[in-house]
MARSETOR-471393 format. One record per residue (C-alpha): residue in three letters; chain; x, y, z. Coordinates in steps of 0.1 Angstrom, whole numbers. Layout:
> aa,ch,X,Y,Z
> ALA,A,X,Y,Z;
...
This chain:
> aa,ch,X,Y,Z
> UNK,A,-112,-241,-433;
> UNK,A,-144,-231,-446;
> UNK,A,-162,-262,-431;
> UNK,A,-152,-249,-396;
> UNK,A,-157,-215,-395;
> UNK,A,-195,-221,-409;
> UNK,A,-205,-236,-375;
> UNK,A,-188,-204,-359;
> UNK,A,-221,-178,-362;
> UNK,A,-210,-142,-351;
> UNK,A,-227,-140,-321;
> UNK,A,-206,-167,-305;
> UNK,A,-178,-145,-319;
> UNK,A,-184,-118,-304;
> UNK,A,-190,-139,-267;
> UNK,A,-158,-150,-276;
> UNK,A,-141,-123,-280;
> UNK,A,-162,-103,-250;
> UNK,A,-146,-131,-225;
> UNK,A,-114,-133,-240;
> UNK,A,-108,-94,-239;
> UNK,A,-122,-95,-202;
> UNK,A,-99,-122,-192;
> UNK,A,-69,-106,-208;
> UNK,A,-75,-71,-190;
> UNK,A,-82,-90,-157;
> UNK,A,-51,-108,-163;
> UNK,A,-34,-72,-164;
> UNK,A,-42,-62,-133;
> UNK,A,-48,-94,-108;
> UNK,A,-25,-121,-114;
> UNK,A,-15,-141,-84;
> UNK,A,17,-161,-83;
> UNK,A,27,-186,-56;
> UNK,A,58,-163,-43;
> UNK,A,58,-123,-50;
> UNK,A,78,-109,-74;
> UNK,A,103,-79,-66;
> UNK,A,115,-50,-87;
> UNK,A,137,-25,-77;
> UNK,A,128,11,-95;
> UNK,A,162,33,-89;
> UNK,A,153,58,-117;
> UNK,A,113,61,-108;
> UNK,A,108,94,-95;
> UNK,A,77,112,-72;
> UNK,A,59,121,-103;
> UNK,A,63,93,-128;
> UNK,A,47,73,-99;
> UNK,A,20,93,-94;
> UNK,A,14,88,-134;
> UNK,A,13,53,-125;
> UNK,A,-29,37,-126;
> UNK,A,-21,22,-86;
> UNK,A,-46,34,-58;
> UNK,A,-31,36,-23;
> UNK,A,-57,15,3;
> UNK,A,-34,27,29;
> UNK,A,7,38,41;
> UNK,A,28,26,64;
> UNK,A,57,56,73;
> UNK,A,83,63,93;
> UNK,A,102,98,86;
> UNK,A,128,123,106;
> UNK,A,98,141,123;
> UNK,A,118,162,150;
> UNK,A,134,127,160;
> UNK,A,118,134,197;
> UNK,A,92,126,216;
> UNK,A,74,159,216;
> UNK,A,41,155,194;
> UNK,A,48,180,173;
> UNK,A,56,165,147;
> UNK,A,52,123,140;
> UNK,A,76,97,133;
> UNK,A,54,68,126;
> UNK,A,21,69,109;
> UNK,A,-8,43,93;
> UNK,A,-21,71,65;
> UNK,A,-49,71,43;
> UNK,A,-43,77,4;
> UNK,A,-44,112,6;
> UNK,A,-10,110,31;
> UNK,A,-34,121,59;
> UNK,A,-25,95,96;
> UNK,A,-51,78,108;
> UNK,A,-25,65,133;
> UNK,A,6,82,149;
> UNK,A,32,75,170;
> UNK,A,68,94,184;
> UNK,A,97,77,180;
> UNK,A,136,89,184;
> UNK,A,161,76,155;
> UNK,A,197,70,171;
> UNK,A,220,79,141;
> UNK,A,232,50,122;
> UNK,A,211,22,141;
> UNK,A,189,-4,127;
> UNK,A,157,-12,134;
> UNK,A,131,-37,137;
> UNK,A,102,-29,110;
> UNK,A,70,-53,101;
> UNK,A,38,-46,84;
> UNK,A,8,-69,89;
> UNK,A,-27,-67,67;
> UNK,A,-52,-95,72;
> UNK,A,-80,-75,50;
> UNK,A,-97,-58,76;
> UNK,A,-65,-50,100;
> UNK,A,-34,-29,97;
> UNK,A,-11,-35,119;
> UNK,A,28,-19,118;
> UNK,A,57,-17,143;
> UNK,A,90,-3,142;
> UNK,A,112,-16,176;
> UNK,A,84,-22,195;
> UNK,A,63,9,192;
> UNK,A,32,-3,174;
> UNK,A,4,9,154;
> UNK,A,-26,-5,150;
> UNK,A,-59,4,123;
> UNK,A,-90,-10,109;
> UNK,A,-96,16,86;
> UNK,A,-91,4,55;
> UNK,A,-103,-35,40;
> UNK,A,-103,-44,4;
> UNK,A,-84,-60,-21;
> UNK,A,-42,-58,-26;
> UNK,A,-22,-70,-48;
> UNK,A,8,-44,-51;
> UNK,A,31,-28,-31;
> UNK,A,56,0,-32;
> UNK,A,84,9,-10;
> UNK,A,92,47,-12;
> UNK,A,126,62,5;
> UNK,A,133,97,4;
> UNK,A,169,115,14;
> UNK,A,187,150,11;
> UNK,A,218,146,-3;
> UNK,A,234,150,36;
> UNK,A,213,116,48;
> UNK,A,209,84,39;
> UNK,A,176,59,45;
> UNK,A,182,18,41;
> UNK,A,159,-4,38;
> UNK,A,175,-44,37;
> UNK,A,164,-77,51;
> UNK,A,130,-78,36;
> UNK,A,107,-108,48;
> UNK,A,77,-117,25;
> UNK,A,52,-142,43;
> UNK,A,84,-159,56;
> UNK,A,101,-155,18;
> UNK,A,132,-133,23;
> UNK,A,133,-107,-4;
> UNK,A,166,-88,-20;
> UNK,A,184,-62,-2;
> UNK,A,170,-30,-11;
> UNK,A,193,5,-2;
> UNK,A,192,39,-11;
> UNK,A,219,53,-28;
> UNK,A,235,95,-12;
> UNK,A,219,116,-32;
> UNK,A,187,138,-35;
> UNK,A,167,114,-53;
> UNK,A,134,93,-45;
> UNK,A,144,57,-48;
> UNK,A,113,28,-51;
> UNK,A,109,-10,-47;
> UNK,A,79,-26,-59;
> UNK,A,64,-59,-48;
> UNK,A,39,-77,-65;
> UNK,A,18,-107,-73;
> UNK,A,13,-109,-32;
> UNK,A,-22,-120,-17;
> UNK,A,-49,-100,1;
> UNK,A,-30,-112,38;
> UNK,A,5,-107,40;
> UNK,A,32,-98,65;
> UNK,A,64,-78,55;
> UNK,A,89,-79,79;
> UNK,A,131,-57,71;
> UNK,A,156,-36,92;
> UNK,A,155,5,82;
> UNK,A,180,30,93;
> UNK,A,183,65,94;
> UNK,A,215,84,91;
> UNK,A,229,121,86;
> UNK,A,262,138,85;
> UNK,A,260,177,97;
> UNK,A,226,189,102;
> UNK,A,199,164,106;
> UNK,A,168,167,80;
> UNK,A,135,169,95;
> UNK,A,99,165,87;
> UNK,A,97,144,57;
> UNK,A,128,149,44;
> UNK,A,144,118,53;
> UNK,A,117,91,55;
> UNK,A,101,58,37;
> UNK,A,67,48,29;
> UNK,A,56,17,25;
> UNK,A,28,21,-2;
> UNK,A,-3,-8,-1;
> UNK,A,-30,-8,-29;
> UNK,A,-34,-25,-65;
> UNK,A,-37,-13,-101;
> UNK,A,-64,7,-115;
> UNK,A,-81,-15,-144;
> UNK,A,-68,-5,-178;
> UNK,A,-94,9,-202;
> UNK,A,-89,-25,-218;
> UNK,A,-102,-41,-187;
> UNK,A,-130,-22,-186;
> UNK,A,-140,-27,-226;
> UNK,A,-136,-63,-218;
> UNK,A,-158,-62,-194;
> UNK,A,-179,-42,-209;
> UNK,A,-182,-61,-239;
> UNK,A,-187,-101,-219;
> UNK,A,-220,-83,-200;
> UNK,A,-233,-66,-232;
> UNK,A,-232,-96,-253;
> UNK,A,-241,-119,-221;
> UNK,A,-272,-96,-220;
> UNK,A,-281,-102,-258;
> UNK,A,-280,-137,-255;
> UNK,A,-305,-138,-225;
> UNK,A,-327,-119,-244;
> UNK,A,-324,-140,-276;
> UNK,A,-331,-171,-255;
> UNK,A,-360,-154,-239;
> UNK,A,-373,-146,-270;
> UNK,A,-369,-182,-287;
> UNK,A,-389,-196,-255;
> UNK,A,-418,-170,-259;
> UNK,A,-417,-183,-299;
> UNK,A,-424,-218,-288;
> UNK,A,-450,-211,-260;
């Protein structure tokens, strides 16, 4: 044992472990597997997610609105983080009826349809890797979300169950392009909700790095930088 570890000096421990804390931390936040991986979240709520380190790039939404055509309020929108549109559409949901949903990002272009009314955005590019599906009811409605299409992978049924309660769906280890395709309907018994009351969101980003990530990092360029300047200094020594 001692033979070995007297050709390991510190300074390639350190390297060592600088790399091999960067990797693990990048590992954390950016793996990519050949088909996405799906996780349903019943019990999540609104504000454990928002304790969550994931940064929106942008939302896809559809919601009650006042389920017309009058502009004053929307029914399909391509927001930024902030929940502000950047894109807005009207749209009347029948009562019970599916519809035709799909989301398409390319990593420069946002495009999103529900039954033929489309929205279109290039407002937002960067990396993805994540993404959430948000539904939100009163406890008279109902929002369901089922026959989810991944790049051509069909995905799990994913419903909402009556009550007054925030329900999530998370989708990860997806590439920068993808196209998510699934049928959404609306229903209400007695007064029908309006605004935001009965909606989904279709949440796009990627994790924030962990401090981990970050001290991994940190560490790989600090010792990277001490070796450059030892070798510099060796050189200068021979000259």
């Amino acid at each position: 044992m001692n033979s070995i570890y007297s050709k390991f000096s510190f300074r390639t421990a350190g390297v060592a472990l600088g790399v091999g804390l960067a990797t693990a931390g990048l590992s954390l936040v950016s793996g990519v597997a050949s088909a996405a991986t799906v996780t349903s979240l019943p019990d999540l709520t609104k504000e454990q997610f928002n304790e969550l380190n994931f940064t929106e790039l942008f939302v896809a939404e559809g919601r009650i609105g006042n389920n017309s055509l009058n502009n004053a309020e929307r029914e399909l929108g391509i927001n930024d983080k902030s929940g502000q549109p950047v894109q807005s559409a009207q749209f009347v949901w029948e009562q019970g009826t599916e519809y035709d949903f799909t989301l398409n990002y390319d990593g420069s272009m946002v495009n999103y349809s529900v039954e033929g009314t489309a929205l279109s955005s290039e407002a937002f590019s960067g990396s993805i890797d994540t993404i959430y599906i948000r539904t939100n009811e009163t406890a008279n409605s109902n929002v369901r979300i089922d026959s989810l299409v991944f790049n051509d992978e069909a995905l799990d049924a994913f419903s909402e169950p009556i009550d007054d309660e925030e329900d999530y769906l998370k989708i990860s280890d997806i590439s920068e392009e993808f196209t998510l395709q699934g049928k959404v309907n609306f229903s209400w018994t007695g007064t029908q909700p309006t605004r935001s009351n009965l909606a989904y969101q279709i949440k796009v980003g990627k994790p924030v790095p962990e401090p981990l990530t970050i001290l991994g990092s940190g560490v790989a360029l600090g010792f990277g930088a001490l070796l450059k300047k030892e070798s510099s200094r060796r050189q200068n020594k021979v000259k």
